[in-house]
PyMOL Python script that loads the backbone (N, CA, C, O; Angstrom):
from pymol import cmd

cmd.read_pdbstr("""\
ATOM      1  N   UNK A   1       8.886 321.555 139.235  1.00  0.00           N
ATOM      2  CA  UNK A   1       8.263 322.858 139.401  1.00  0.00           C
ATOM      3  C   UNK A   1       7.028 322.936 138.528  1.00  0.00           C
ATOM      4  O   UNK A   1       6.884 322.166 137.579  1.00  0.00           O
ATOM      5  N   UNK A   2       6.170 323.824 138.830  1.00  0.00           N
ATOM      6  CA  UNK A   2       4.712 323.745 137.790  1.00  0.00           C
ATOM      7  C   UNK A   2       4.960 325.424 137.067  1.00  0.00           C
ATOM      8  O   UNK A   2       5.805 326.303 137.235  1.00  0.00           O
ATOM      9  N   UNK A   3       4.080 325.318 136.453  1.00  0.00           N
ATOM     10  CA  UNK A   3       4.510 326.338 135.614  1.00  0.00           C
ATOM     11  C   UNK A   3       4.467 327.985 136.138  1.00  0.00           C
ATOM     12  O   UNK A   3       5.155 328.886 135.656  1.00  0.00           O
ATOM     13  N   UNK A   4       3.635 328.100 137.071  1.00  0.00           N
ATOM     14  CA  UNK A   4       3.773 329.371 137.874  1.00  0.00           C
ATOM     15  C   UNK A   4       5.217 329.550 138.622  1.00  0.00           C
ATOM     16  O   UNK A   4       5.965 330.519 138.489  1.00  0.00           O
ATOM     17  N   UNK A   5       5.446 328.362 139.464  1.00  0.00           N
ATOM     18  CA  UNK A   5       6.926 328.735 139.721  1.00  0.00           C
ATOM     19  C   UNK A   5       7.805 329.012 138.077  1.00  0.00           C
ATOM     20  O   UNK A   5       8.235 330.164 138.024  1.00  0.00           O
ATOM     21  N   UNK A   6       8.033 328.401 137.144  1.00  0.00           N
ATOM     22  CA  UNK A   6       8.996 328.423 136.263  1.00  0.00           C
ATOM     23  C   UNK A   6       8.763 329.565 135.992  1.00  0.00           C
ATOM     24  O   UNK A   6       9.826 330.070 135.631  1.00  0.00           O
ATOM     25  N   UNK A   7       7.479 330.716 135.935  1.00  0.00           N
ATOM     26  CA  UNK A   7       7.524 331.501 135.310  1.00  0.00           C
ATOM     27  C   UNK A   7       7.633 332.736 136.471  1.00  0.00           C
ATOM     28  O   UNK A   7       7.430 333.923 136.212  1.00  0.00           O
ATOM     29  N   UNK A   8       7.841 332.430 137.234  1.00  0.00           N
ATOM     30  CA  UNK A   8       8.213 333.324 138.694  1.00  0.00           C
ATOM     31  C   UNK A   8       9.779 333.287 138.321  1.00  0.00           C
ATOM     32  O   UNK A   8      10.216 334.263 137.712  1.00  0.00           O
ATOM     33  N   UNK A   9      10.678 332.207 138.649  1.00  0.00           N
ATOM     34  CA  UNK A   9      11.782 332.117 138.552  1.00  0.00           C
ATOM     35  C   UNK A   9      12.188 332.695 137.208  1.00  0.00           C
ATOM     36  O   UNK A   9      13.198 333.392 137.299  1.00  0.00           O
ATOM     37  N   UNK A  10      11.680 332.600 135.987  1.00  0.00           N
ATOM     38  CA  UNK A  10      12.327 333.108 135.100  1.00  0.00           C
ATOM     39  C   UNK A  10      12.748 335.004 135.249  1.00  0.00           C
ATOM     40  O   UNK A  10      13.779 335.663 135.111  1.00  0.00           O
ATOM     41  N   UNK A  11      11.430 335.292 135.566  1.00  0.00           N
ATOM     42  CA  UNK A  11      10.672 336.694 135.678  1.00  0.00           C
ATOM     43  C   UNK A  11      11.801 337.631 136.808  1.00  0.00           C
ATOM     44  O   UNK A  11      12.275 338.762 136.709  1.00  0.00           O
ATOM     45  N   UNK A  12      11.934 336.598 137.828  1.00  0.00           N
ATOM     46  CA  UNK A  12      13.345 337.133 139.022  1.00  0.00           C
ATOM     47  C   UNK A  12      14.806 336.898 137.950  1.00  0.00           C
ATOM     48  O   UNK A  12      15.374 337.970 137.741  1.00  0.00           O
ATOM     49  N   UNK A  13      15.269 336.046 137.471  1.00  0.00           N
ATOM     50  CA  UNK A  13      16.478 335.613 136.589  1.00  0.00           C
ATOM     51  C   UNK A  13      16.415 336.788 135.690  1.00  0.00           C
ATOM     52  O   UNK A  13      17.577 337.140 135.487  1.00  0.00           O
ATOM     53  N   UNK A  14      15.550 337.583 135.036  1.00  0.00           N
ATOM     54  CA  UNK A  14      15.567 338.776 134.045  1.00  0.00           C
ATOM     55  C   UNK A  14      15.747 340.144 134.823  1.00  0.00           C
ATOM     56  O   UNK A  14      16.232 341.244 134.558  1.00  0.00           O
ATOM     57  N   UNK A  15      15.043 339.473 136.054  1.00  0.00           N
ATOM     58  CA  UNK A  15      15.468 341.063 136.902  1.00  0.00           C
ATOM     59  C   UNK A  15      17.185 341.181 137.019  1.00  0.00           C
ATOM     60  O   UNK A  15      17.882 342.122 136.642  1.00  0.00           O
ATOM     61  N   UNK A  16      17.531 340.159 137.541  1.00  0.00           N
ATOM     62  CA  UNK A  16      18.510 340.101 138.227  1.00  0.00           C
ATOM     63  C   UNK A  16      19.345 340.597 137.472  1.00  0.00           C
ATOM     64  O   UNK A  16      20.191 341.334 137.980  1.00  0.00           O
ATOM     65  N   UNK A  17      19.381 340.226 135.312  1.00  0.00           N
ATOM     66  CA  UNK A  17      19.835 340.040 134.837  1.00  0.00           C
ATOM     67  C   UNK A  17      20.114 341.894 134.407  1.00  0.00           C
ATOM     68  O   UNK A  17      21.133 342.301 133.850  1.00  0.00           O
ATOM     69  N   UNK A  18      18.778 342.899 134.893  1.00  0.00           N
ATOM     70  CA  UNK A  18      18.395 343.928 134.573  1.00  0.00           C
ATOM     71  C   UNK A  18      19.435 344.813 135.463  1.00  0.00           C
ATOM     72  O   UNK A  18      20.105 345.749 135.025  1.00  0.00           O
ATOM     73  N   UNK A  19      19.434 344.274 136.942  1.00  0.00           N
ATOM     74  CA  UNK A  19      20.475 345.238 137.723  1.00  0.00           C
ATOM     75  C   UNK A  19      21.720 344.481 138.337  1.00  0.00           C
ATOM     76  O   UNK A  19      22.278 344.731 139.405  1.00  0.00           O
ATOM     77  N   UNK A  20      22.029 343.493 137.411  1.00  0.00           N
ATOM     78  CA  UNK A  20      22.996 343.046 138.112  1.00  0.00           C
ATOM     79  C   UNK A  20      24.806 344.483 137.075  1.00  0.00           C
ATOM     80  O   UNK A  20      25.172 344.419 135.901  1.00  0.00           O
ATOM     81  N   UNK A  21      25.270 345.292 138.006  1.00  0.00           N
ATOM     82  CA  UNK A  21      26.463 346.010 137.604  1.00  0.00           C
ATOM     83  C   UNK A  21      27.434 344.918 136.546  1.00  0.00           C
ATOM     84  O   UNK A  21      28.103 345.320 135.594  1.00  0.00           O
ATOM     85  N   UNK A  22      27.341 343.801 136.884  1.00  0.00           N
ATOM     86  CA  UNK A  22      28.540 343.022 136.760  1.00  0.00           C
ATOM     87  C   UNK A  22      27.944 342.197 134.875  1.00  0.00           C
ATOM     88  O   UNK A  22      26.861 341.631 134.726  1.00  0.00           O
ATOM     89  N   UNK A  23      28.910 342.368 133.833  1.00  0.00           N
ATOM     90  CA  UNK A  23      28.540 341.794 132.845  1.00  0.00           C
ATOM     91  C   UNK A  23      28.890 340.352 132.618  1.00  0.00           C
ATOM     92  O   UNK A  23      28.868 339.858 131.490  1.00  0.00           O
ATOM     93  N   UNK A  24      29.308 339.481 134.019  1.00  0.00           N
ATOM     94  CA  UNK A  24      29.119 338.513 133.700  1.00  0.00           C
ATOM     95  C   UNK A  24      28.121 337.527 134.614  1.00  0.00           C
ATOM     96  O   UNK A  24      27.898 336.324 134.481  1.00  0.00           O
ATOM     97  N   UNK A  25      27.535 338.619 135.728  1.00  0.00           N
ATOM     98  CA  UNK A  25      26.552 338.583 136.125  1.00  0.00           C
ATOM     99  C   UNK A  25      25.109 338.317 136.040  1.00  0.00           C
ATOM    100  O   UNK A  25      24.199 337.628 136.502  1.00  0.00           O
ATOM    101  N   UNK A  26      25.559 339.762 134.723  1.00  0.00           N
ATOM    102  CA  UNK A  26      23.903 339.559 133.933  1.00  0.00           C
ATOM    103  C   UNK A  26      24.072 338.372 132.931  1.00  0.00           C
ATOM    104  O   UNK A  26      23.132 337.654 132.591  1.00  0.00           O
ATOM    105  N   UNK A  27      25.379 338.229 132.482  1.00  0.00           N
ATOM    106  CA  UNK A  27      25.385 336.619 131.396  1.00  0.00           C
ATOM    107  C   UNK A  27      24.855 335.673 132.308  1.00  0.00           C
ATOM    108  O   UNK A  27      23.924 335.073 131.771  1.00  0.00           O
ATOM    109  N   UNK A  28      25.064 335.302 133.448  1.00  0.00           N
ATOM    110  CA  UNK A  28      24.782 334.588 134.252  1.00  0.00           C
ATOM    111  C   UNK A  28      22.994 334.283 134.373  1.00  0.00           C
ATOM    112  O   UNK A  28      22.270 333.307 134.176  1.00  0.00           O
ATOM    113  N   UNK A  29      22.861 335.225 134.661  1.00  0.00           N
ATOM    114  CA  UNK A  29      21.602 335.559 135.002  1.00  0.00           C
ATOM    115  C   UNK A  29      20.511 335.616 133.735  1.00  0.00           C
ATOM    116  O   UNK A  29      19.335 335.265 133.831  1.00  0.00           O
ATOM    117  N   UNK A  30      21.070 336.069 132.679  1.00  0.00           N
ATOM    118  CA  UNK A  30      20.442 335.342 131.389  1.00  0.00           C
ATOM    119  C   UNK A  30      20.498 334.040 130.833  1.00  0.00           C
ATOM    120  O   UNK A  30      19.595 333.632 130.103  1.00  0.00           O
ATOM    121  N   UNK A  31      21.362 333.445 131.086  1.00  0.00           N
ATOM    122  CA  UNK A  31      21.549 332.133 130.951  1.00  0.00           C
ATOM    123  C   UNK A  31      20.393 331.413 132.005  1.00  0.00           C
ATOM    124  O   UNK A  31      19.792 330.512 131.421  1.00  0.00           O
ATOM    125  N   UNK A  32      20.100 331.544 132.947  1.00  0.00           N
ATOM    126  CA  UNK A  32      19.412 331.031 133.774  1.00  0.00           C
ATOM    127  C   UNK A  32      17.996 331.096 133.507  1.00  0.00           C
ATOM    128  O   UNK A  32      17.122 330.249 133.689  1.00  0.00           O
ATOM    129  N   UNK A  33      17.919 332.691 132.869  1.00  0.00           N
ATOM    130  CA  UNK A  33      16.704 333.227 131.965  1.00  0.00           C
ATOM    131  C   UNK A  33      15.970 332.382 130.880  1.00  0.00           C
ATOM    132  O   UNK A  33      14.757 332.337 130.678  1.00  0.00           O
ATOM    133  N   UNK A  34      16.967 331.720 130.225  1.00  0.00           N
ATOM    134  CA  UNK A  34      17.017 330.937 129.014  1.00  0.00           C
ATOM    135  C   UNK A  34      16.898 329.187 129.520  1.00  0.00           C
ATOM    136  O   UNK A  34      16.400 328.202 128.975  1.00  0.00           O
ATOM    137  N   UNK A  35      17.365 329.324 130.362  1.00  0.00           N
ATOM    138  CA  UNK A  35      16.846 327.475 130.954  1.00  0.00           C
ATOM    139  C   UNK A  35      15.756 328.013 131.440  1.00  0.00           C
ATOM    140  O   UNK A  35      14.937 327.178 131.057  1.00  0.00           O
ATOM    141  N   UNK A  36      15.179 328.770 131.982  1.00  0.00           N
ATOM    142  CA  UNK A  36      13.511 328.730 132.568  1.00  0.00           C
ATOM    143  C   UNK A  36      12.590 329.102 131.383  1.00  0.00           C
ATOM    144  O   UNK A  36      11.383 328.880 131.484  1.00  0.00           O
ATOM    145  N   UNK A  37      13.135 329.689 130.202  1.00  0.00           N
ATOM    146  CA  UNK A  37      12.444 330.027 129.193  1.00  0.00           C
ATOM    147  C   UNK A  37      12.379 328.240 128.472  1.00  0.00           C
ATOM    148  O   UNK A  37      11.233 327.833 128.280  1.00  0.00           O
ATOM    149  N   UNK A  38      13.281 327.475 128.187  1.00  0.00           N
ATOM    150  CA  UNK A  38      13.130 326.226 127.326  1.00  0.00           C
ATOM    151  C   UNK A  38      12.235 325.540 128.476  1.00  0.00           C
ATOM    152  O   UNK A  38      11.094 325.304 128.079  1.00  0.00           O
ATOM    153  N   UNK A  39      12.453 325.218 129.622  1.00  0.00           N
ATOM    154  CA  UNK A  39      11.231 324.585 130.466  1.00  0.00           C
ATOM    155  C   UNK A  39      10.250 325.012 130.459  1.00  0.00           C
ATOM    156  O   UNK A  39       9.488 324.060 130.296  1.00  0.00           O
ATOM    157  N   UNK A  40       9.251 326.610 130.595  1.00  0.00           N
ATOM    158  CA  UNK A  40       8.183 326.771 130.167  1.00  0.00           C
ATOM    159  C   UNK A  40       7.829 326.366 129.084  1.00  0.00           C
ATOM    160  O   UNK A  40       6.873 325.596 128.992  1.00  0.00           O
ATOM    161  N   UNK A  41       8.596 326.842 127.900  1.00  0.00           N
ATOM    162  CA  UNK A  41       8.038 326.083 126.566  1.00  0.00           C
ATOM    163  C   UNK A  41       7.605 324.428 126.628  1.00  0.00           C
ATOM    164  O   UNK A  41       6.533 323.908 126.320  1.00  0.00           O
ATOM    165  N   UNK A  42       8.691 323.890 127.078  1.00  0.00           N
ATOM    166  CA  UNK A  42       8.616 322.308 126.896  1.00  0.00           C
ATOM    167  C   UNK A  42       7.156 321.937 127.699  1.00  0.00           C
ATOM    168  O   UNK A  42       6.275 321.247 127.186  1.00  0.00           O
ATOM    169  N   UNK A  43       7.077 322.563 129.126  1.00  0.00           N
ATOM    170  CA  UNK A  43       6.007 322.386 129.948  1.00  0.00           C
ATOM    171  C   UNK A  43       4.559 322.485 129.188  1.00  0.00           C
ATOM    172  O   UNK A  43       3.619 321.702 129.325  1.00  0.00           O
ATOM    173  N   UNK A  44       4.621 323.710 128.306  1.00  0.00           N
ATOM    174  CA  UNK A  44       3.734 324.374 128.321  1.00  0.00           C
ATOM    175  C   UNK A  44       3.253 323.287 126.688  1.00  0.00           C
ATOM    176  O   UNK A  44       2.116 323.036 126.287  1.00  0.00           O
ATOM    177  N   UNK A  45       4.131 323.006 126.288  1.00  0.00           N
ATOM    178  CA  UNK A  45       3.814 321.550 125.339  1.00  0.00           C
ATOM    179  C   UNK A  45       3.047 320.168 125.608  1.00  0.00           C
ATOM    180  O   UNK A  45       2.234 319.490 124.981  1.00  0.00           O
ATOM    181  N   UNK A  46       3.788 320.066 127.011  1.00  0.00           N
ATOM    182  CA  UNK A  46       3.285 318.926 127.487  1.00  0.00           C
ATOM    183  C   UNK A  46       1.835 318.847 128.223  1.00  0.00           C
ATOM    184  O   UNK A  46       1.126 317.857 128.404  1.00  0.00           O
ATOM    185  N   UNK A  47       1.618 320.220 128.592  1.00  0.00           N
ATOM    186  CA  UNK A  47      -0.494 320.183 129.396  1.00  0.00           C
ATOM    187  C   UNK A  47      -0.696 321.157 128.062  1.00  0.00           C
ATOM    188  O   UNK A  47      -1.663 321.878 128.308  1.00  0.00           O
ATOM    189  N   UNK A  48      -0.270 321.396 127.020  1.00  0.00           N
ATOM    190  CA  UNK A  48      -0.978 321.699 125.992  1.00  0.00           C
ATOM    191  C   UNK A  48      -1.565 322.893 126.098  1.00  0.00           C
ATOM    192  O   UNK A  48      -2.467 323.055 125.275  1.00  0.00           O
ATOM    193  N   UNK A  49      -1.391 323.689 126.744  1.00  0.00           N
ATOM    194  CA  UNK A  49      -0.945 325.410 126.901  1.00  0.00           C
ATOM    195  C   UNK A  49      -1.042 326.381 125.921  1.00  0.00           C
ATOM    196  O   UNK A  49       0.070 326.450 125.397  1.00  0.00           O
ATOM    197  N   UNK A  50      -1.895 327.261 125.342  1.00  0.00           N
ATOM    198  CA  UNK A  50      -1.295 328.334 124.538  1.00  0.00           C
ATOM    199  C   UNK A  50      -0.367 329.050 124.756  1.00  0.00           C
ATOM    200  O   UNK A  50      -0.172 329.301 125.945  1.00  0.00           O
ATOM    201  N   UNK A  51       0.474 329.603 123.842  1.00  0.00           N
ATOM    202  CA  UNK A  51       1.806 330.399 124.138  1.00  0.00           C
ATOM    203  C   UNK A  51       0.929 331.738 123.962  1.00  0.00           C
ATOM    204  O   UNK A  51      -0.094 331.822 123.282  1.00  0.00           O
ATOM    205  N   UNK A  52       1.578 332.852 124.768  1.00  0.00           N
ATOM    206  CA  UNK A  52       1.632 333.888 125.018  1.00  0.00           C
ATOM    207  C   UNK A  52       1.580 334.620 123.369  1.00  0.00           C
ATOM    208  O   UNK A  52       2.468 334.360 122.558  1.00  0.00           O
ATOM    209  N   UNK A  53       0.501 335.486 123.054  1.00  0.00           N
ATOM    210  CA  UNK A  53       0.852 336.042 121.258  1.00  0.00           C
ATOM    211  C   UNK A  53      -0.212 335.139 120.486  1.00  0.00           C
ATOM    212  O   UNK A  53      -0.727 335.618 119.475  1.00  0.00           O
ATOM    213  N   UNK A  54      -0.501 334.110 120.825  1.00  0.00           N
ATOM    214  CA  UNK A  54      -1.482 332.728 119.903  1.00  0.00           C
ATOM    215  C   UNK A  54      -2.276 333.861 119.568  1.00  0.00           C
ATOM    216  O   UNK A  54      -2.260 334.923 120.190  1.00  0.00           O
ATOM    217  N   UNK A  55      -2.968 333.607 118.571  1.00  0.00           N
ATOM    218  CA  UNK A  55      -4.236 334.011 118.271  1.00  0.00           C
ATOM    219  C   UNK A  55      -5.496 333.177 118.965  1.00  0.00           C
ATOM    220  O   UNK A  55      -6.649 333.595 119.070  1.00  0.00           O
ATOM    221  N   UNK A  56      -5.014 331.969 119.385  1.00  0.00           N
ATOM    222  CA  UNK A  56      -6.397 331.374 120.118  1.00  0.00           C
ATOM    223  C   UNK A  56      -6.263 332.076 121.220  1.00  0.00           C
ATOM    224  O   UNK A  56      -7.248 331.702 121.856  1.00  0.00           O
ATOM    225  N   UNK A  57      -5.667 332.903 121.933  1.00  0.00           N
ATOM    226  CA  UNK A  57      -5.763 333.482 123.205  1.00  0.00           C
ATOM    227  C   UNK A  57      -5.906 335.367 123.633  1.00  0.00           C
ATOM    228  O   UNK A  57      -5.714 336.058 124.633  1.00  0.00           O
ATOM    229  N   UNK A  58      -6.510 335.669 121.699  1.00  0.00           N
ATOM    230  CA  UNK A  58      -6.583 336.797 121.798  1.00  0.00           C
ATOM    231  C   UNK A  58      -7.745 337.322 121.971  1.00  0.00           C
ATOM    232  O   UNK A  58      -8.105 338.462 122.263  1.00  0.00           O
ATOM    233  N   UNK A  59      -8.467 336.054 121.690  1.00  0.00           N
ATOM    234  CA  UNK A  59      -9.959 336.593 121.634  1.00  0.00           C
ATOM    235  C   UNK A  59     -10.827 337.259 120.660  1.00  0.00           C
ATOM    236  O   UNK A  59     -10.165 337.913 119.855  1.00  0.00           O
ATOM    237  N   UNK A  60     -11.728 337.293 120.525  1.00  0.00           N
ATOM    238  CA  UNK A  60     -12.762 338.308 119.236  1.00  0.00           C
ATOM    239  C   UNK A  60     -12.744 339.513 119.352  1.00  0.00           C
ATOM    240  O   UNK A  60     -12.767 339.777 120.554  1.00  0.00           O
ATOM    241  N   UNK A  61     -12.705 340.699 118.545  1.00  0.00           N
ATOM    242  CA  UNK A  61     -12.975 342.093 119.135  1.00  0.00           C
ATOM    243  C   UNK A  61     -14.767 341.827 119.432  1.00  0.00           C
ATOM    244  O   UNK A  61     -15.560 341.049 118.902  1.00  0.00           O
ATOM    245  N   UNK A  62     -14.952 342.972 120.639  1.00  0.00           N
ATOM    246  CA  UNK A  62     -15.693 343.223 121.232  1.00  0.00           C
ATOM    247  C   UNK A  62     -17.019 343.553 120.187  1.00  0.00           C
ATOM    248  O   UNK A  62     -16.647 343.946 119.081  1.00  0.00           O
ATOM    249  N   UNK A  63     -18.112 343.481 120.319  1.00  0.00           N
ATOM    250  CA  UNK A  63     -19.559 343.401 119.284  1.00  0.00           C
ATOM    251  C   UNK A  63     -19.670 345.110 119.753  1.00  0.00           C
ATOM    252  O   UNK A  63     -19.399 345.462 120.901  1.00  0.00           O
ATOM    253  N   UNK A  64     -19.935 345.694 119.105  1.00  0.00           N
ATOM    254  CA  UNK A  64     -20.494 347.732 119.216  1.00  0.00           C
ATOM    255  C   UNK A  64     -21.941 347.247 118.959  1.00  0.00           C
ATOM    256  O   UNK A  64     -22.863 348.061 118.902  1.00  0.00           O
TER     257      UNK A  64
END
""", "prot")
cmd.dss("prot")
cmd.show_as("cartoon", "prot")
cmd.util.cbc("prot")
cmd.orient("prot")
């Protein structure tokens, strides 16, 4: 998978995890949350990716 799917699939796995009634449902469904969360990371290691929060990806404030 490339990283837009992993981060599609994770993004549905948190929903699911959001309305699923059943509490072992949503364990389920967080767990699944959490394997698409360690594959983005690992991915996002390997093409050398900023993480989400970096300061290299926050940018300068704006010049007045």
């Amino acid at each position: 998978m490339d990283l837009n799917q992993l981060l599609a699939h994770h993004q549905l796995a948190l929903i699911d995890a959001q309305h699923d009634p059943c509490a072992i449902g949503r364990a389920a469904s967080m767990d699944r949350a959490h394997h698409y969360a360690d594959r983005i990371r690992l991915l996002r290691e390997e093409l050398g990716v900023t993480h989400y929060g970096s300061p290299d990806c926050l940018g300068s404030p704006a010049q007045a």
